[in-house]
Structures are given as structure tokens and as C-alpha cells.
Biopython code that builds the backbone (N, CA, C, O; Angstrom):
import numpy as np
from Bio.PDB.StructureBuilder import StructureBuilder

atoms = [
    (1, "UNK", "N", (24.963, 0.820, -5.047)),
    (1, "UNK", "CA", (24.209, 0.101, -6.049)),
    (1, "UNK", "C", (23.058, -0.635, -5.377)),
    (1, "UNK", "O", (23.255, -1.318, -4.372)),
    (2, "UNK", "N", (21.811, -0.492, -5.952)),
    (2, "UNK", "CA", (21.163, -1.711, -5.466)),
    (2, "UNK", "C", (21.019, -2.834, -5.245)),
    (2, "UNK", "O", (20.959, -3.645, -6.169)),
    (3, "UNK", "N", (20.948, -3.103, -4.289)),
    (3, "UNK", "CA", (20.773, -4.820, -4.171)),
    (3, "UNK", "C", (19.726, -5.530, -4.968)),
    (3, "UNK", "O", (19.967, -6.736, -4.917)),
    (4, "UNK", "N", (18.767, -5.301, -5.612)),
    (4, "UNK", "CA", (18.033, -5.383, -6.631)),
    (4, "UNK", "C", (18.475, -5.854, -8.147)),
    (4, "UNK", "O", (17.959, -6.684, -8.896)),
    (5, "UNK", "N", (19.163, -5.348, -8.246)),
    (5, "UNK", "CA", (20.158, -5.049, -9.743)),
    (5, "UNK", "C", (20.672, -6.408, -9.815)),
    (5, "UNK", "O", (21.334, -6.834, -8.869)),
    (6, "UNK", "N", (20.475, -7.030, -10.682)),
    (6, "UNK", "CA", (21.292, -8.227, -10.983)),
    (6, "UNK", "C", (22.925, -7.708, -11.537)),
    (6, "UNK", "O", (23.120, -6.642, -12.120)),
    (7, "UNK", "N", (24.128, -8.840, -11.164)),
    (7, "UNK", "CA", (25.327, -8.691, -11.430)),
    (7, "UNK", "C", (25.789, -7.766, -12.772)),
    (7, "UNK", "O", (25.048, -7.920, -13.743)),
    (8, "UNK", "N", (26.478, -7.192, -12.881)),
    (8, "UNK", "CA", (27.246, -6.330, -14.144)),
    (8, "UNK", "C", (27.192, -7.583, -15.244)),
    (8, "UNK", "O", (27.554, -8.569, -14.602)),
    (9, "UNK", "N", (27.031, -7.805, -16.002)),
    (9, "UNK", "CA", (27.506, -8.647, -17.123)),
    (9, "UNK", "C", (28.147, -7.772, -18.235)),
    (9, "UNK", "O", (27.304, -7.103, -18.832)),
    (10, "UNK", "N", (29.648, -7.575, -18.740)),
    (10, "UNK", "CA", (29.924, -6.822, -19.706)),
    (10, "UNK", "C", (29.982, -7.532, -20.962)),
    (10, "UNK", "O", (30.817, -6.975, -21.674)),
    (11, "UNK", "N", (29.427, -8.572, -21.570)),
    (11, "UNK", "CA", (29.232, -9.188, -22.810)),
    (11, "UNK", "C", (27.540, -9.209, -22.759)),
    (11, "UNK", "O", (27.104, -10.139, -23.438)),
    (12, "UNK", "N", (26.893, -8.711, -22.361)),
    (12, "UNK", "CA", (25.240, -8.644, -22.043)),
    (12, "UNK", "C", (24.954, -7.407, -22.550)),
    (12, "UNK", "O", (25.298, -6.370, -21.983)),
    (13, "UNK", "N", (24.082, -7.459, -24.030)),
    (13, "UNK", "CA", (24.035, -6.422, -24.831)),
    (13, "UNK", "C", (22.200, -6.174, -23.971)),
    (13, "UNK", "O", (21.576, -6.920, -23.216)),
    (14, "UNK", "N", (21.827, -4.677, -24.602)),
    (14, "UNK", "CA", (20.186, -4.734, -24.464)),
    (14, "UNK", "C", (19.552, -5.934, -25.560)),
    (14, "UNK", "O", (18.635, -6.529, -24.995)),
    (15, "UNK", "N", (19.661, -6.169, -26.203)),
    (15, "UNK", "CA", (19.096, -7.172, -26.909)),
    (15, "UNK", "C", (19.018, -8.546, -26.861)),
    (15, "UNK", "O", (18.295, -9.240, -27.576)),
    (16, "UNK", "N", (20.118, -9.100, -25.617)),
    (16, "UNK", "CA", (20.041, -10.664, -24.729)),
    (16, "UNK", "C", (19.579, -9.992, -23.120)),
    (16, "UNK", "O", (19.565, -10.664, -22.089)),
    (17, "UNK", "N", (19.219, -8.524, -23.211)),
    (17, "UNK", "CA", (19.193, -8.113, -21.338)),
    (17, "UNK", "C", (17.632, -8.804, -21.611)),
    (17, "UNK", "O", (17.234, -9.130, -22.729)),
    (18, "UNK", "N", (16.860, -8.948, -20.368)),
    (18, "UNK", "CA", (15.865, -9.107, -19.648)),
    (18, "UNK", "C", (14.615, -7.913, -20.095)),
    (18, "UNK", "O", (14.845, -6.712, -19.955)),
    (19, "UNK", "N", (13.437, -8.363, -20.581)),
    (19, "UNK", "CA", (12.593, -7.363, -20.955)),
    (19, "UNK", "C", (12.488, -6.651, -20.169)),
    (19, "UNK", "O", (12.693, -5.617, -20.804)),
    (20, "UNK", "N", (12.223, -6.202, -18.691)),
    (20, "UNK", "CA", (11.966, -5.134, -18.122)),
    (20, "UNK", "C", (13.397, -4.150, -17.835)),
    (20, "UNK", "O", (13.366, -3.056, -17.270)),
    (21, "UNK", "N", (14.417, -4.709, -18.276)),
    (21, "UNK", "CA", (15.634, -3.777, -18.704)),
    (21, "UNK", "C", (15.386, -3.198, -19.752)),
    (21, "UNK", "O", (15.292, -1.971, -19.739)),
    (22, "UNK", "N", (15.188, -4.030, -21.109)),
    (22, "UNK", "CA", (15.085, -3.242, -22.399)),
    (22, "UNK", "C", (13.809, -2.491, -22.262)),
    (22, "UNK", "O", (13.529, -1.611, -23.076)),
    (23, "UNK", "N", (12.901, -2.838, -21.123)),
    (23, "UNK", "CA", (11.402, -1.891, -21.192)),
    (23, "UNK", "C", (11.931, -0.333, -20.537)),
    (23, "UNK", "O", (11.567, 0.767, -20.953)),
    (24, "UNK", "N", (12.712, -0.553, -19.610)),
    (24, "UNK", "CA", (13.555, 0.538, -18.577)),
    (24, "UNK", "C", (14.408, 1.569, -19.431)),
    (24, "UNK", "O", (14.369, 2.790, -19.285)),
    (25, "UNK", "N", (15.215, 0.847, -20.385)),
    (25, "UNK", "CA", (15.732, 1.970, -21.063)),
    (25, "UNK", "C", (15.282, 2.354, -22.171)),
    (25, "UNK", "O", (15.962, 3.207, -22.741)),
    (26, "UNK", "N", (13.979, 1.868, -22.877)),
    (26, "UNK", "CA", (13.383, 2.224, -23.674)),
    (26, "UNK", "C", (12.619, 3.480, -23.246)),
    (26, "UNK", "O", (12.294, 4.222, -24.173)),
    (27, "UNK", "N", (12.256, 3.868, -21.943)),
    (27, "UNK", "CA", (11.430, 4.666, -21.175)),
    (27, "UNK", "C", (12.485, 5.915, -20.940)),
    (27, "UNK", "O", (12.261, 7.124, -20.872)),
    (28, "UNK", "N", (13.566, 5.266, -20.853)),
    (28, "UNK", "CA", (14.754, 6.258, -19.853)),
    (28, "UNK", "C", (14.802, 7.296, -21.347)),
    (28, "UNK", "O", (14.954, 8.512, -21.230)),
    (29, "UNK", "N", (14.641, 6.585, -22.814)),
    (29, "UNK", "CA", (15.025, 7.377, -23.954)),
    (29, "UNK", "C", (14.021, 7.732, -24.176)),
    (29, "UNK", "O", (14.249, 8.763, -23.543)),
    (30, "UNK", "N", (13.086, 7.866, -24.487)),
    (30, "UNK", "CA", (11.829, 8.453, -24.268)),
    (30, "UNK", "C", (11.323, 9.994, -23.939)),
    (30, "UNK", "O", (10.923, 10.938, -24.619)),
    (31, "UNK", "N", (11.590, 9.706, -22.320)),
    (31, "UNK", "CA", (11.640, 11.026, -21.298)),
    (31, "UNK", "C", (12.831, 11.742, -21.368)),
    (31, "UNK", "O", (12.813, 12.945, -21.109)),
    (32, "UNK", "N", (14.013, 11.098, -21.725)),
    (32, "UNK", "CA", (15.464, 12.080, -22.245)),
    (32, "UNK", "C", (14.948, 12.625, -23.338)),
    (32, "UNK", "O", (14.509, 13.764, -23.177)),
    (33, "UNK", "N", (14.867, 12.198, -24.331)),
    (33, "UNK", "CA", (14.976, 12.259, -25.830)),
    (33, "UNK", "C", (13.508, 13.630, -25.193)),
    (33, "UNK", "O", (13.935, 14.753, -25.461)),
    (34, "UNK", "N", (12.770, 13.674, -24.838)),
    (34, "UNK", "CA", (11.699, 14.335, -24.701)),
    (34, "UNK", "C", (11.760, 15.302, -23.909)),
    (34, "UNK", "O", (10.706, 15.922, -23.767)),
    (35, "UNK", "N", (12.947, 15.766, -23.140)),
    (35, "UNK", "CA", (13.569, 16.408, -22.262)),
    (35, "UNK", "C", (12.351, 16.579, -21.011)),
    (35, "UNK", "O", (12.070, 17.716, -20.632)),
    (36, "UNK", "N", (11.861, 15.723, -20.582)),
    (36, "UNK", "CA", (10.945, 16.065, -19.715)),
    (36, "UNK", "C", (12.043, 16.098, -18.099)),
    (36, "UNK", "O", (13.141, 15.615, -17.822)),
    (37, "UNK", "N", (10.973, 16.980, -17.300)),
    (37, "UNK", "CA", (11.826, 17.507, -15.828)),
    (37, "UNK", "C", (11.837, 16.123, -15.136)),
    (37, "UNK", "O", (11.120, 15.154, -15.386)),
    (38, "UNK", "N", (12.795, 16.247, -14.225)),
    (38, "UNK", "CA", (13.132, 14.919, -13.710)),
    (38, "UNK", "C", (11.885, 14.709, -12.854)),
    (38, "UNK", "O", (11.154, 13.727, -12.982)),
    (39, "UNK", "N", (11.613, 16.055, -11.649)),
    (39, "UNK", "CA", (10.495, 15.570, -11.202)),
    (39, "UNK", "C", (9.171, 15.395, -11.742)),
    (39, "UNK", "O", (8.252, 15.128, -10.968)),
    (40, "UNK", "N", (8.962, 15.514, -12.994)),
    (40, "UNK", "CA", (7.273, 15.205, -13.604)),
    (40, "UNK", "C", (7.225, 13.744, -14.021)),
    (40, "UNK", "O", (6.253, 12.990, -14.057)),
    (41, "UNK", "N", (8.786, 13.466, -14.397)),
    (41, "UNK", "CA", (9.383, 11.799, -14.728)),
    (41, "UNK", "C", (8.547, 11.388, -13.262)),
    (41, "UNK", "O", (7.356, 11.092, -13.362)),
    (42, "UNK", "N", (9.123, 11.380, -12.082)),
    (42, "UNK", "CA", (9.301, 10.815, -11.044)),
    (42, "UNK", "C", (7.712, 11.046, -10.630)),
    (42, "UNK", "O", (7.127, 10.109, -10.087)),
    (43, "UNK", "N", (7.047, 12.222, -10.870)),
    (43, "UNK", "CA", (5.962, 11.869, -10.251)),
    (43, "UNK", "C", (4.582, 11.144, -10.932)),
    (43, "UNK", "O", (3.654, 10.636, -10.303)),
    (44, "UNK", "N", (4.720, 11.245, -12.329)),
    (44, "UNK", "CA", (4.055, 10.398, -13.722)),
    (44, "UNK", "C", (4.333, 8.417, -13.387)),
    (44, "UNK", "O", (3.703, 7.402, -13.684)),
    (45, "UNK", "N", (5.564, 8.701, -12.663)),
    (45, "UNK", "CA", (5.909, 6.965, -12.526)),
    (45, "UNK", "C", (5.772, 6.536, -11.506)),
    (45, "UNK", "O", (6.055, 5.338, -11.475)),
    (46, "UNK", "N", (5.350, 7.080, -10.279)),
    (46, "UNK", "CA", (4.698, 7.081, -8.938)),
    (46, "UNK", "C", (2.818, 6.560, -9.259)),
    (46, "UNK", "O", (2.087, 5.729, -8.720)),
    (47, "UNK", "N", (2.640, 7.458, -10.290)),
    (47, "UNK", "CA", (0.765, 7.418, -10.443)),
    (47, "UNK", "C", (0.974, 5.685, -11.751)),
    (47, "UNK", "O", (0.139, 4.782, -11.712)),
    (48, "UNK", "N", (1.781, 5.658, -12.383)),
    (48, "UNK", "CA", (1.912, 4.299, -13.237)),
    (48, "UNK", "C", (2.323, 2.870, -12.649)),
    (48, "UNK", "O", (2.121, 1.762, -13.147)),
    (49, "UNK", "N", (3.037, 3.247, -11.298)),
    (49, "UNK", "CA", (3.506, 2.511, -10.390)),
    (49, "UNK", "C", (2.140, 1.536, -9.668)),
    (49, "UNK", "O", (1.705, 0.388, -9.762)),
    (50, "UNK", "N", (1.778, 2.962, -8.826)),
    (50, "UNK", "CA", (0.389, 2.510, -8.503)),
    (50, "UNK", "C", (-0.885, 1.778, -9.538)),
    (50, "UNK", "O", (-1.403, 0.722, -9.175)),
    (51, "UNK", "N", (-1.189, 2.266, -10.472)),
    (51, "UNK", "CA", (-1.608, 1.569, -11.269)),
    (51, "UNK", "C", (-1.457, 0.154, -12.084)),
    (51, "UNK", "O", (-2.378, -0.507, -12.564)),
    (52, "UNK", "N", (-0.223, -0.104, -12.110)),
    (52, "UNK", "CA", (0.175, -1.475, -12.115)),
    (52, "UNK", "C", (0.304, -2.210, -10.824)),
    (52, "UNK", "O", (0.369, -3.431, -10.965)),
    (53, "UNK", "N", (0.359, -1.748, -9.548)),
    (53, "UNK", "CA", (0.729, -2.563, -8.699)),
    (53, "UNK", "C", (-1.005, -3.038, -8.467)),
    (53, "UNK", "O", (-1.193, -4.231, -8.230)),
    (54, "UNK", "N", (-2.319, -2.048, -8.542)),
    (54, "UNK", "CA", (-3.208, -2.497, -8.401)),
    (54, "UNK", "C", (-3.917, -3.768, -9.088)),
    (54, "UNK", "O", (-4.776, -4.535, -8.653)),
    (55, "UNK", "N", (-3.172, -3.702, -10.451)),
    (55, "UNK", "CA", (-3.530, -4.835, -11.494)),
    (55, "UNK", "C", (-2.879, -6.532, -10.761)),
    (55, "UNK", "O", (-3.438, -7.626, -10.688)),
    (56, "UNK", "N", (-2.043, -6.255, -10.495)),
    (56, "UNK", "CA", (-1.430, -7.233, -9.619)),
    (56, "UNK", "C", (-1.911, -7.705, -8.739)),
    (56, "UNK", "O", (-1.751, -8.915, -8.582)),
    (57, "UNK", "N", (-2.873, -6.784, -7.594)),
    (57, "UNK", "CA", (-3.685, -7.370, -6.418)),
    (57, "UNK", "C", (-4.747, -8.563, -7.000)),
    (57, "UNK", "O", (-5.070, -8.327, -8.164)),
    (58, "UNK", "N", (-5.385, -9.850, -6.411)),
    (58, "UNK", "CA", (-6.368, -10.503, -6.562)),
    (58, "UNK", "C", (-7.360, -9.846, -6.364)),
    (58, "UNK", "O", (-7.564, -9.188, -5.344)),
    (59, "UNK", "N", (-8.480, -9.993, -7.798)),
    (59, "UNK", "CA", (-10.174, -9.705, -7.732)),
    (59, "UNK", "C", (-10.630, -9.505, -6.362)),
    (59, "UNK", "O", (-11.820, -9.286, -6.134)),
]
sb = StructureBuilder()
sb.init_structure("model")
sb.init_model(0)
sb.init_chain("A")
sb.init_seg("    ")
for serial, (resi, resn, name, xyz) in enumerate(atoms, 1):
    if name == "N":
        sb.init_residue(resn, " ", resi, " ")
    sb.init_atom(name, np.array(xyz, "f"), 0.0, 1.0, " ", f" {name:<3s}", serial, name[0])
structure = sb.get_structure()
């Protein structure tokens, strides 16, 4: 498991989880529901990755 991952909570529905959880599995249903290949997932979120991390750098 990642060390990243905050603790298991089993009374912690998506709807009290943390927005970038409910943003995570909103995405995860998305690309399922859309049957897209795992690697076009993985490489579409590599180029979105980068693109947000640049928004993040200072002017």
C-alpha cells in the first residue's frame, strides 16, 4: 500500500471522503465505464499530470 494513502476508514463513505478522492474515483468511472486501455489511461494522465504540475510552479 502506499504510504501516501491516508488510513482505511470503514464508516468513510465517498461523500464525507476528501475531494481529490471523490475527484479520483469519479475519473476511475469514467475511463472504466468508457472502457478505455489501461495504457492510453496512464499515458493521457502523465501529459495532465504535467500540465497541472506546471500551473503550480511560480510566474
Amino acid at each position: 500500500m502506499s504510504e501516501n494513502l491516508p488510513p482505511y476508514n470503514e464508516t468513510q463513505t465517498l461523500e464525507t471522503a476528501e475531494q481529490h478522492i471523490q475527484l479520483a474515483v469519479d475519473l476511475i468511472y469514467l475511463l472504466e465505464s468508457n472502457e478505455m486501455p489501461a495504457e492510453t489511461v496512464l499515458k493521457a494522465l502523465d501529459i495532465v499530470a504535467a500540465d497541472f504540475t506546471k500551473k503550480l510552479a511560480p510566474n
